[in-house]
C-alpha positions, 0 to 999 in steps of 0.5 A, spaced: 510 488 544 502 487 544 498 490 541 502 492 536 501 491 527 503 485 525 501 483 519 497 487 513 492 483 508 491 487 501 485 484 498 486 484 489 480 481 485 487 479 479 493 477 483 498 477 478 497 484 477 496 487 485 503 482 485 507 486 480 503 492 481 506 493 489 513 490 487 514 495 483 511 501 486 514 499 493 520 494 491 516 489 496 519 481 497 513 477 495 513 470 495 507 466 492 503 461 495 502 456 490 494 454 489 492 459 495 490 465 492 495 468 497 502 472 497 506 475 503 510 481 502 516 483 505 517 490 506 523 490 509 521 491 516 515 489 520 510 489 518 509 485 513 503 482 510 499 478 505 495 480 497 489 475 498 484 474 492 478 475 493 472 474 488 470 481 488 471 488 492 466 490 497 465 498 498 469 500 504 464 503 511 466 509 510 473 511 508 475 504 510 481 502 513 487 505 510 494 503 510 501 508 510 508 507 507 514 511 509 517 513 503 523 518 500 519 522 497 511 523 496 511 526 489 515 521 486 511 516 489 505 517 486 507 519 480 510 512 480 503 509 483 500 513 477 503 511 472 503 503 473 495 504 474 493 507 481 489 513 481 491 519 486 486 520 491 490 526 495 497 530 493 501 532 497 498 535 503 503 537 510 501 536 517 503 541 522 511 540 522 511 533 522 512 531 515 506 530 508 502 525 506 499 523 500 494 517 497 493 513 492 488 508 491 491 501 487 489 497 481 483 494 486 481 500 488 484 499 495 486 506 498 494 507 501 497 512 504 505 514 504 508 518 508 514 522 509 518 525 516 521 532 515 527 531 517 529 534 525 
């Protein structure tokens, strides 16, 4: 289908700790590319994406863009974000009757949503 998300690139200023960091938090598949800088990341579904290093973080226009991960549950989740070094950015917080989210930002300072679906 056109127009759909195909494919995420995360920028990290130390790849060894953003690789193990979001392998970790998410369980995401990485496969490094020697000498490249870069790693994709398999997330099980599409789509997929890449950790990409970058000599230096630039501030975001505005909020910048963000990102959100299903999950089963978003209070662990951040808790698990926390405790490997992110930094929660909004707890728990219900939408209407759809479901929560939650953000965190991670070792670089990136900001990722997670969200999870009430059931129907």
């Amino acid at each position: 289908m056109n127009h759909s998300i195909c494919h995420i690139e995360v920028p990290t200023t130390d790849m060894e700790k953003a690789t193990k960091f979001y392998q970790e938090l998410f369980g995401w598949k990485i496969e490094m590319w020697p000498d490249s800088g870069y790693a994709t990341f398999d997330t099980g579904k599409e789509p997929g994406g890449g950790i990409m290093k970058v000599d230096k973080i630039s501030p975001p226009v505005g909020m910048g863009l963000i990102f959100y991960v299903l999950v089963d549950s978003i209070e662990d989740t951040l808790s698990k974000a926390e405790t490997l070094g992110g930094k929660i950015t909004k707890e728990k917080t219900a939408v209407g009757d759809m479901g929560w989210f939650g953000l965190f930002s991670d070792l670089d300072g990136n900001v990722i949503g997670i969200w999870k679906s009430k059931p129907k």
